[in-house]
N, C-alpha and C positions, 0 to 999 in steps of 0.2 A: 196747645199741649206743652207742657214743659216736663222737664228730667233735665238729669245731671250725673256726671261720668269724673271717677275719678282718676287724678293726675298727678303728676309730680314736677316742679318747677326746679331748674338750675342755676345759680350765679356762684360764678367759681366753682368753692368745696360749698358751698351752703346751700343745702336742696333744701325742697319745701313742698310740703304737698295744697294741689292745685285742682280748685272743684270746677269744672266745664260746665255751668248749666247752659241751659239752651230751653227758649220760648220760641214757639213756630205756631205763626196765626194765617187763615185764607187772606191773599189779598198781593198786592202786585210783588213778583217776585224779587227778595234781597235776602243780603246774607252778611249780616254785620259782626261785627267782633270788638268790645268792649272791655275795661278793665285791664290801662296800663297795658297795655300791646304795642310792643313793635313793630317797624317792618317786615320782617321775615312770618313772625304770626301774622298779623295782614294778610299775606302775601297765600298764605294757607288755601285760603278761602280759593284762590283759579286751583291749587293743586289737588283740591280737595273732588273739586266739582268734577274734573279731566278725569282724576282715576277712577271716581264711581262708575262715569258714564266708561271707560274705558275698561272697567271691568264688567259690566253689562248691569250694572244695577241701576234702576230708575230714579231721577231724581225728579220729585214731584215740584211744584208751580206752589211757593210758600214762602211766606216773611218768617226770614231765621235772628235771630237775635240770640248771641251767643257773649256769655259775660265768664270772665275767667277769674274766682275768688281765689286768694284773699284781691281785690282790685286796685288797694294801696302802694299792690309791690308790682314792680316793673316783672312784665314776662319779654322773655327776647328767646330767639333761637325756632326750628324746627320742629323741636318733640311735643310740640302740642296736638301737632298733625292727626294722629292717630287717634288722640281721645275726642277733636273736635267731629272728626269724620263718622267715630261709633255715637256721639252725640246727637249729629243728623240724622244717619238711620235709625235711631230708638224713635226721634219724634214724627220719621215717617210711618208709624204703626210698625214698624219689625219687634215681632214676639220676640225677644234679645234675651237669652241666658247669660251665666257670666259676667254680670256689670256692677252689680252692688257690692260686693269686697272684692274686685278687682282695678287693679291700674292700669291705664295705657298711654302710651309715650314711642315715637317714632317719628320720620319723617316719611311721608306720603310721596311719590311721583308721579307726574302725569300720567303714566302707563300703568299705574296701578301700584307700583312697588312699595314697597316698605323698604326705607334706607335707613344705615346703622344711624346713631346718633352717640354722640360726645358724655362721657358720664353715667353710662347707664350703671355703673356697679353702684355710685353713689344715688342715685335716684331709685335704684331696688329698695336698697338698706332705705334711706327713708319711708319708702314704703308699707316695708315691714315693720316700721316704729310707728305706724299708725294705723295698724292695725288689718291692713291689706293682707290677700289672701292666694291672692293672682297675681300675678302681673304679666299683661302682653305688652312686646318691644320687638323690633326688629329680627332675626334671627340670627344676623350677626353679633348680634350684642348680648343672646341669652346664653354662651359661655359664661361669660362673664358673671352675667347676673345670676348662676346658677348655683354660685358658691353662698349666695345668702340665704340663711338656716330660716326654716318657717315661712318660706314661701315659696308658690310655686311658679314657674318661670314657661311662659309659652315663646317659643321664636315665630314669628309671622314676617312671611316671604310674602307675599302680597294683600291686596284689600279681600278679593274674591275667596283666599284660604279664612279671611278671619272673619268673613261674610255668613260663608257655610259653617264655620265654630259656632257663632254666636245666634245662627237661627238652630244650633242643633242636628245641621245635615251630615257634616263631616268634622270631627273634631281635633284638632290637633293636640299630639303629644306633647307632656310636659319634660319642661328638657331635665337629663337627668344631670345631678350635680357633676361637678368639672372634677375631677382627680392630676394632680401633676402625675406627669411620669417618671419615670425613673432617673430616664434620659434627660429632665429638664436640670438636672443638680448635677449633670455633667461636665465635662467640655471647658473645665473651667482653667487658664492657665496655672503651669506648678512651678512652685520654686525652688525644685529640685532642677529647671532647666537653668538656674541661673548657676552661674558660676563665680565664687568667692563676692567679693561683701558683704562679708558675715557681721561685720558693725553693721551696717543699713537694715540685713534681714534684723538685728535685735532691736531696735530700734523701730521699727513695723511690727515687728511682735509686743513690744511693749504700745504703740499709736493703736495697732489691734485691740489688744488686751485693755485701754481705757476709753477709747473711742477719741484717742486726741489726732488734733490736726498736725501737720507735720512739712516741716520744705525740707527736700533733698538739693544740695548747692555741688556742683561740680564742672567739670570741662563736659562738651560732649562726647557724646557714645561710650559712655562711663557707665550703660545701664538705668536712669534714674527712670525712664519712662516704663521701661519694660519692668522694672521693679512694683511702680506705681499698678500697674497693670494686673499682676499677680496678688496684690491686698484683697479685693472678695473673697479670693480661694480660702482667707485665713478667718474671715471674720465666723462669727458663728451663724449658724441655720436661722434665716428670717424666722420670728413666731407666725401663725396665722394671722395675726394682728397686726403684727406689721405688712404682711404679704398684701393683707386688703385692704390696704391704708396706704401703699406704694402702690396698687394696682389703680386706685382711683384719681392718684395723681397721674399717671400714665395715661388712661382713660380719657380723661378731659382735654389730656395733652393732643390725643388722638394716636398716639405711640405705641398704644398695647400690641401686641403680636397677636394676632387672627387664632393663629394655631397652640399659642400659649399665652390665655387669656386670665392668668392669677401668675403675679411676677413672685417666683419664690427664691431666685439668686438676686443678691443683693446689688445696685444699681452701679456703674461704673458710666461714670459721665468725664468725658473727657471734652476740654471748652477750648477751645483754641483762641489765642489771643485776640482776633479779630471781630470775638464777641461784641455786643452791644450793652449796655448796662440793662437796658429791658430782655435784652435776651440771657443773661445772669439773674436775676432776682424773676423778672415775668412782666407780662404788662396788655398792652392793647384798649381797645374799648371794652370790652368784656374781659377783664382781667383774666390771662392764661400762666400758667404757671411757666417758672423759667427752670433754668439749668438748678440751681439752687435745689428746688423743690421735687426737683424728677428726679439728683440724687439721694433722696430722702431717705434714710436707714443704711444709706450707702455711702462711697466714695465720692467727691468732686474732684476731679485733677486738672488741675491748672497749670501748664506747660511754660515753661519761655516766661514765666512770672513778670518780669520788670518787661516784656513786652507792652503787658496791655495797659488801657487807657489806665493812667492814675484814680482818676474819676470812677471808673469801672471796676477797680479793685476797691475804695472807700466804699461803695454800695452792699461789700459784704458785712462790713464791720458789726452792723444790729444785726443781722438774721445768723451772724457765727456765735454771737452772742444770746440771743434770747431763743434760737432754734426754731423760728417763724417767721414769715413776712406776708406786713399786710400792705397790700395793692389798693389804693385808693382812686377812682375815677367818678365822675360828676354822676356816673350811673347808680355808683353805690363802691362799697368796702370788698376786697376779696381776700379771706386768711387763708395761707397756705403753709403748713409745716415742712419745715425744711431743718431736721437735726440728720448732720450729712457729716461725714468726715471731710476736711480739707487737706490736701494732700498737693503740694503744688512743689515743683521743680526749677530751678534756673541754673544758666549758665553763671560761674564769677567777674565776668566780667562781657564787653561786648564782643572780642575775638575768642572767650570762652576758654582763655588759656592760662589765668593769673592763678599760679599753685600747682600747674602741673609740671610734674618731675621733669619731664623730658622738652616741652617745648613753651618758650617763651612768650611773655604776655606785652602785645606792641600796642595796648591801649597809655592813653595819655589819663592825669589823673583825673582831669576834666570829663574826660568824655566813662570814667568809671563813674563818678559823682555822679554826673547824668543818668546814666544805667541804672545804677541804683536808689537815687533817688523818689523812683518812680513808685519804690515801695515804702509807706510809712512808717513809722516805729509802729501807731496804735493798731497796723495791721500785722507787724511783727510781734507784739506781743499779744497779740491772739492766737499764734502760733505757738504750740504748746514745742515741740521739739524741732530743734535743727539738727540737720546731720551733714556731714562733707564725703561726699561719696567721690572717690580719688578714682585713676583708670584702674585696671584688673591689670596684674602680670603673666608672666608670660609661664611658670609655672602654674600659675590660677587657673588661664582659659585652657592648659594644655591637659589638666589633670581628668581622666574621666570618671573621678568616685564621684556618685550626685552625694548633693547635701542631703538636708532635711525638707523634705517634702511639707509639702501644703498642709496636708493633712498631719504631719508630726506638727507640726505647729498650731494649725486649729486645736491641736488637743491642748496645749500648754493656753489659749487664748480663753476654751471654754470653761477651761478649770479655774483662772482670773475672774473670769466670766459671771464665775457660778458663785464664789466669792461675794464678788461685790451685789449681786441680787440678795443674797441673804443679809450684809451690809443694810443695804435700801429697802428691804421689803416695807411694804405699807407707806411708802412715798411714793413721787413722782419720777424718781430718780435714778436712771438706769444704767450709769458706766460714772468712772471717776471723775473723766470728763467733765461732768453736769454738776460736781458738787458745789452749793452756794457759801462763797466767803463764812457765814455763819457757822458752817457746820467744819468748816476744814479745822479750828482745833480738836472737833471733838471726835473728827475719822482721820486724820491724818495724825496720828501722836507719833511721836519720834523720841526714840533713847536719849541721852545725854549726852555721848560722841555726833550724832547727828544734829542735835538741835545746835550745839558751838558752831557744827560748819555753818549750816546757814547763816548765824548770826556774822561769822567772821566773813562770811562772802558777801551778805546782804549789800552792805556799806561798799566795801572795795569794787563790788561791779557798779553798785546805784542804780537797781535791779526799781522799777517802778511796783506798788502793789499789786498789779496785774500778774506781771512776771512771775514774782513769788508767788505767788496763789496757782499758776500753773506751773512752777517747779515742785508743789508740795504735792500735785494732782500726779503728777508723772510718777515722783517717790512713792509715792501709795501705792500707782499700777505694777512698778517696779518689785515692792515688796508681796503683793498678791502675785505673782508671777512665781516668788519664793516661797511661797504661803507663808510669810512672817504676819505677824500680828501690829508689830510697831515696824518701822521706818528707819532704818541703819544708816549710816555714815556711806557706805556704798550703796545705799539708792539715793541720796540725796546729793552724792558726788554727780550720778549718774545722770540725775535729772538736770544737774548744775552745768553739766558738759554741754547735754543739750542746749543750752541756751549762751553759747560763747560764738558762734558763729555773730550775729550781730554786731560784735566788739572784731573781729577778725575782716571782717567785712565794708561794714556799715560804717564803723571808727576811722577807715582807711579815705571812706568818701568825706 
């Protein structure tokens, strides 16, 4: 007898959908599995046999021969479990509803269970791009999978509940779609608790407003981290599109929240220097996404900067640049999008005190060299703004009028926001950020007092093309901020400020 059960295949972000067939003839009993299989699928086969008999279903005396199409592509992982399992029972004569426009995907337990698996919001969605009409998964994972439109989504807690489904005895509910709450756009830190740096908050408002990257350079407990910290609150409301496009990178990660299984605040990832360059970009045998990629739509903040590995920070250079990294292993390729804000902090020096008012900097110029050296120019200028964030005084921290609030500033961010979408409509191209060399004369125009200054500064800093092209990108978000049309002499002063820390700094090493 033969049949076949549909499935869905995972490596990295790239699903694929995966046919189970299965032939079963009389004769001594085996149970093989075919078609570029891994270990773990192998391995299928004892967990498969434990939870039938574990859930009281008989397993008949039969040569199974199970071939997993397309058989060119490598299968690896767990989620086959399920669709090999409903395989078997269809070829033991079970009268089976349910199978022909539906998918299944899970991991199986000796005891019967059904355990979550890795991916499943991206293995729905392919689903439904091929025309699938069901899909059974674990129960843990059918939140998740519940947010995609045009299918429908069963969670299964054990073999014996999807037993009695599919003979028709007891049927399980289809889950119904996931709604956030209220509560999940909450709770977000404001920067109304901050008190004075009002250069740094405009400066955030503008890295906000174009989605550029940004270092904050100061002494410690100046605020730069807890300022860092407060950026989500400002950026605008994830799209749905984005939400499910961050959820699935989460997903894979194994990172999603149980209880809030569609990420709709935007990601704040904080990497501590002791990261590993695979754990920044991603990596493994099965290529997993890293830091990079989980904050995708979102923040990365990078602490202690000239801390980490030199090494470690050149690994961002392509994916700050082209907003993607691909992960290459002898198994095969894995793309992962990763357009992330960079948002990274340091001390000026290594006692952390070169520039502050009040106490003295007892580094030697060697041991500053050293410290700084660890960050490159061509990772500095991929840094669209610098800022000098100095201590607060003592009128500043005493004062209790709050500033402006998170939300007064999300409103000045979305109204840039909305700007530059009408800007870009019908491209690819979503924040100033992103605009290609090509097109900055013809979105970046500037007055005639402003085009002199750049010219006159061009030369006297010896600003590389990189530099200028994200000084022109700042002045743009600068002047959508003012809702100007062209580019003035005071956004391009402004963008030009930002980028003089490296001469203050960098000049000194």
């Amino acid at each position: 007898m033969f049949t076949q059960i549909n499935s869905v295949g995972l490596f990295g972000m790239n699903a694929f959908p995966v046919k189970v067939e299965i032939n079963s003839v009389k004769g001594i009993p085996s149970f093989d599995i075919v078609g570029l299989a891994d270990t773990s699928v192998q391995e299928s086969k004892q967990r498969i046999i434990s939870a039938m008999k574990n859930s009281g279903i008989e397993t008949k005396s039969q040569t199974l021969v199970i071939n997993l199409t397309p058989a060119s592509v490598k299968k690896a992982g767990s989620s086959y479990d399920l669709a090999i399992l409903t395989a078997v029972l269809a070829v033991q004569g079970e009268a089976l509803t349910d199978v022909g426009k539906s998918a299944f995907f899970g991991e199986v337990s000796l005891g019967g269970g059904v355990n979550a698996v890795l991916g499943a919001l991206t293995m729905a969605i392919e689903a439904g791009k091929n025309g699938i009409e069901k899909v059974f998964l674990p129960y843990e994972n059918a939140a998740e999978a519940s947010v995609v439109s045009g299918v429908s989504v069963y969670g299964v807690r054990n073999v014996s509940e999807l037993y009695a489904h599919l003979r028709g005895e007891k049927l399980i509910a289809p889950q119904p779609p996931y709604t956030p709450s209220a509560a999940a756009y909450e709770n977000l830190p404001d920067f109304s608790d901050v008190k004075g740096q009002e250069n740094v908050k405009q400066a955030l408002t503008i890295a906000a407003a174009g989605f550029h990257n940004m270092i904050m350079i100061g002494p410690p407990g100046t605020g730069k981290s807890m300022l860092a910290k407060r950026l989500p609150s400002v950026l605008p409301v994830m799209t749905f599109g984005e939400s499910i496009e961050t959820t699935q990178i989460h997903s894979i990660a194994g990172i999603l929240d149980k209880n809030a299984p569609l990420v709709v605040n935007r990601p704040f990832r904080p990497v501590s220097h002791t990261a590993s360059a695979a754990g920044l970009v991603g990596g493994s045998g099965v290529p997993r996404p890293g830091e990079i990629s989980l904050a995708h739509n979102g923040v990365l903040f990078l602490d202690e900067l000239p801390e980490f590995d030199r090494r470690t920070l050149e690994t961002l250079r392509q994916p700050v640049e082209n907003r993607e990294i691909v992960i290459s292993r002898a198994t095969g390729s894995a793309r992962y999008p990763c357009n992330f804000m960079l948002i990274a902090a340091m001390n000026p020096c290594p006692c952390g005190n070169f520039g502050h008012p009040a106490k003295q900097c007892v580094c030697s110029k060697l041991a500053v060299t050293r410290y700084l050296s660890k960050i490159s120019q061509p990772v500095l200028d991929r840094i669209d703004i610098q800022i000098e964030v100095t201590p607060v005084s003592y009128n500043e921290i005493s004062n209790d009028e709050k500033g402006l609030s998170s939300a007064d500033i999300r409103e000045k961010v979305e109204k840039a926001r909305l700007i530059q979408e009408t800007r870009f409509k019908g491209t690819n191209i979503r924040s100033n950020s992103e605009i290609p060399s090509a097109l900055l004369g013809e979105v970046c125009v500037m007055d005639e007092a402003a085009r002199e200054m750049i010219k006159n500064v061009f030369d006297k800093l010896g600003m590389s093309a990189r530099a200028y092209d994200r000084v022109l990108k700042v002045a743009r978000t600068a002047a959508d901020l003012d809702k100007n049309e062209f580019i003035n002499k005071k956004h391009v002063s402004m963008a030009i400020s930002y980028r003089s820390l490296d001469r203050k700094y960098w000049s000194r090493s």
